[in-house]
N, C-alpha and C positions, 0 to 999 in steps of 0.2 A: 330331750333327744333320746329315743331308742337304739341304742347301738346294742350289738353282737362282736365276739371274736372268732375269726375261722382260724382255731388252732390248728397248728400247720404241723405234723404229726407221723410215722409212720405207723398205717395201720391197714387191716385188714378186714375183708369186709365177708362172712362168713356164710356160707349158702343159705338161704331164707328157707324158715317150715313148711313154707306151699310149694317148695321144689324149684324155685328159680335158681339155677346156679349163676352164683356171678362173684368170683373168687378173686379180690383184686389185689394187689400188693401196690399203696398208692407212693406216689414219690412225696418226698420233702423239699417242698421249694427254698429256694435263699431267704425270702424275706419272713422268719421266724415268728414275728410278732403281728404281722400286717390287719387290720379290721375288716369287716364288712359288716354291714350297716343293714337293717329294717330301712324306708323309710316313712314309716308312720307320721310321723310329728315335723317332716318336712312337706305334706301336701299343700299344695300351693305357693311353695319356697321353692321348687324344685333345683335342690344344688348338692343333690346326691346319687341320684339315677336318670338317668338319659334315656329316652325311648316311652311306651305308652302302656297304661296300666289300664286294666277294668274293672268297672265297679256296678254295684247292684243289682247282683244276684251272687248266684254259688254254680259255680263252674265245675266241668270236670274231665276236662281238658284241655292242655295248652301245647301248641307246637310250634317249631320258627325254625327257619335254615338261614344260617350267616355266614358270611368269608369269614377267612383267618387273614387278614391286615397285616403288613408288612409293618415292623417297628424302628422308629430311627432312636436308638438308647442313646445317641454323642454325646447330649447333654443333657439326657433325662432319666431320670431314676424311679418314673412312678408306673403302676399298675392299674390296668384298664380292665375292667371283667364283664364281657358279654353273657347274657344268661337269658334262659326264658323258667319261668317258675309261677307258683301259686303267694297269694298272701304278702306280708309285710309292708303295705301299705294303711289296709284298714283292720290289722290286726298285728299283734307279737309274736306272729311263728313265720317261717320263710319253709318253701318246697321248692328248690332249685337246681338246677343243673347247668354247669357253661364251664367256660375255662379261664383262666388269668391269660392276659398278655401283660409279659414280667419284664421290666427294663432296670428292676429291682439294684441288679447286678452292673449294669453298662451292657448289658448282652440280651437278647432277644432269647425267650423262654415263654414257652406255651402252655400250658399244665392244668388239663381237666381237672374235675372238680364235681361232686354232689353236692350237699346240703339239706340238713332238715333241722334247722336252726328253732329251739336251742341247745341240740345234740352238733359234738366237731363235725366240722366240713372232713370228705373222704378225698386227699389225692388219688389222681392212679397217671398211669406213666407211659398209656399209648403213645405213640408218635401223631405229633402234630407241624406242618410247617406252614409257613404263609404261601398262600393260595389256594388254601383244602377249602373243600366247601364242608359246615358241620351243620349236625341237625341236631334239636334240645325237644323233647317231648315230658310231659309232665302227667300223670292220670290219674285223680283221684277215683280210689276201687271201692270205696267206702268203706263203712268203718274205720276212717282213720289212716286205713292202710294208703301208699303210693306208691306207683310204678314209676322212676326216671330214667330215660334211657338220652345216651348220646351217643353221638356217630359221626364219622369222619367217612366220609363215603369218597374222599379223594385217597385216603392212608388205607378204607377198608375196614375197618374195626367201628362193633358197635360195643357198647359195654350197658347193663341193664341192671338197673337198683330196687329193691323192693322194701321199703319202709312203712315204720311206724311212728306219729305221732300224734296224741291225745289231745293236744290245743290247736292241732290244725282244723283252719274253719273252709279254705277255697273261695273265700268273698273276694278279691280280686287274680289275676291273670294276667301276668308279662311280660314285655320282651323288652331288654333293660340294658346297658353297657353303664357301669360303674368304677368309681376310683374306688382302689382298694389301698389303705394305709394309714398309719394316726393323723390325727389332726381333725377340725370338722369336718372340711373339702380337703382330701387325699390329694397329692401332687399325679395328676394323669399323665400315662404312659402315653407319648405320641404314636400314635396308628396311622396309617393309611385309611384308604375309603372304604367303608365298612357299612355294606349292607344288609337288613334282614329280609329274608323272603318269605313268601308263605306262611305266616303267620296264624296262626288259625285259632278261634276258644270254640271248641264243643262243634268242631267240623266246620266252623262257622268264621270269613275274613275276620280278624279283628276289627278291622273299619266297620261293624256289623254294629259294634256295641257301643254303649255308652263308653268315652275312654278320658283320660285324663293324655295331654301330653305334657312329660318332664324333659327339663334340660339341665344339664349339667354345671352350676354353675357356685363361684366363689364370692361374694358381695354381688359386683355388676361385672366382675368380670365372667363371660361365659366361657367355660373349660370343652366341651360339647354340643355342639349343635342338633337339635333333634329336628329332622325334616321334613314335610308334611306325609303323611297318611296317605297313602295311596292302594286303598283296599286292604291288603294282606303284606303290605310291602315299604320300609322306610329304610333311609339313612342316619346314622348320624357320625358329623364328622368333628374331628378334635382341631379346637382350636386353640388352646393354652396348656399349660403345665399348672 
């Protein structure tokens, strides 16, 4: 198994050399130690990412709009993380952007989120609440470099990341809701219905390409349901902790 840590951190994220400003001061979630996961060496096990990935070729764009889901924390403690990103399926580097749904606590916590794993994941601290609609855009510029931006077009705030890294390849593409926490299958945060929209690789529906679909699951029990492909557009819903 591939695993990664999104050290949970407070940091900041310094204006990039080509002039993008994007100064963020990111929050520190409750759950200190929590994991997130490649999943490489789960393909065809699918019991770590939920939603559909693409493969065979090299992409260089990914984009997806999803709700923010209501969370019931009474008797759940775990963490659900929607994203749309490049890589970590048929390779060891992740380009991500999404946010945690955190019941970490017993309380409903929302908290954006970068990534260019094997560099920390970045918090930052816009306001997010359930029923915003969010967007995750992903572009590889080449050379190495990427552009990730995310947005709340219900709260109004976009925020934009400009990276670097040297092992990223772009052989796969996207739109994922993951448990986030030790263990092999992390305990999932309960959500509400939670769908992705427009989904796109390279301007193009995702239902365009070749795709794998994953579901979220623990042995036979299924923690997430992933729902059929409907062009640029899926579900998926929580069914276990």
């Amino acid at each position: 198994m591939i695993t990664r840590t999104r050290t949970r951190t407070l940091a900041l994220l310094v204006t990039a050399a080509v002039g993008l400003a994007t100064a963020v001061s990111a929050a520190t979630p409750a759950t200190a130690a929590a994991s997130h996961r490649t999943a490489r060496d789960h393909k065809h096990t699918d019991n770590i990412w939920g939603g559909y990935i693409t493969y065979g070729d090299v992409f260089t764009t990914i984009s997806g709009t999803w709700n923010i889901p209501s969370l019931d924390c009474t008797n759940n403690r775990g963490i659900a993380s929607p994203w749309v990103g490049f890589d970590g399926w048929d390779s060891n580097t992740v380009e991500q952007i999404g946010i945690d749904l955190d019941c970490s606590t017993g309380h409903a916590q929302y908290n954006p989120w970068v990534e260019m794993y094997p560099q920390n994941s970045i918090y930052f601290t816009d306001p997010v609440q359930a029923g915003d609609s969010m967007t995750g855009t992903v572009a590889d510029d080449g050379g190495h470099w990427y552009t990730l931006t995310l947005s709340d077009t219900t709260q109004g705030w976009t925020k934009s990341f400009r990276k670097y890294l040297a092992a990223a390849t772009s052989v796969n593409a996207e739109a994922i809701v993951e448990p986030i926490g030790s263990g092999s299958v992390p305990t999932l945060a309960k959500f509400g219905p939670l769908q992705f929209t427009g989904v796109t690789v390279d301007g193009q529906p995702i239902g365009d390409y070749a795709t794998y679909l994953s579901t979220v699951t623990r042995g036979t029990t299924t923690l997430a349901a992933t729902g059929a492909l409907d062009g640029d557009a899926f579900a998926v819903t929580w069914k276990h902790s």
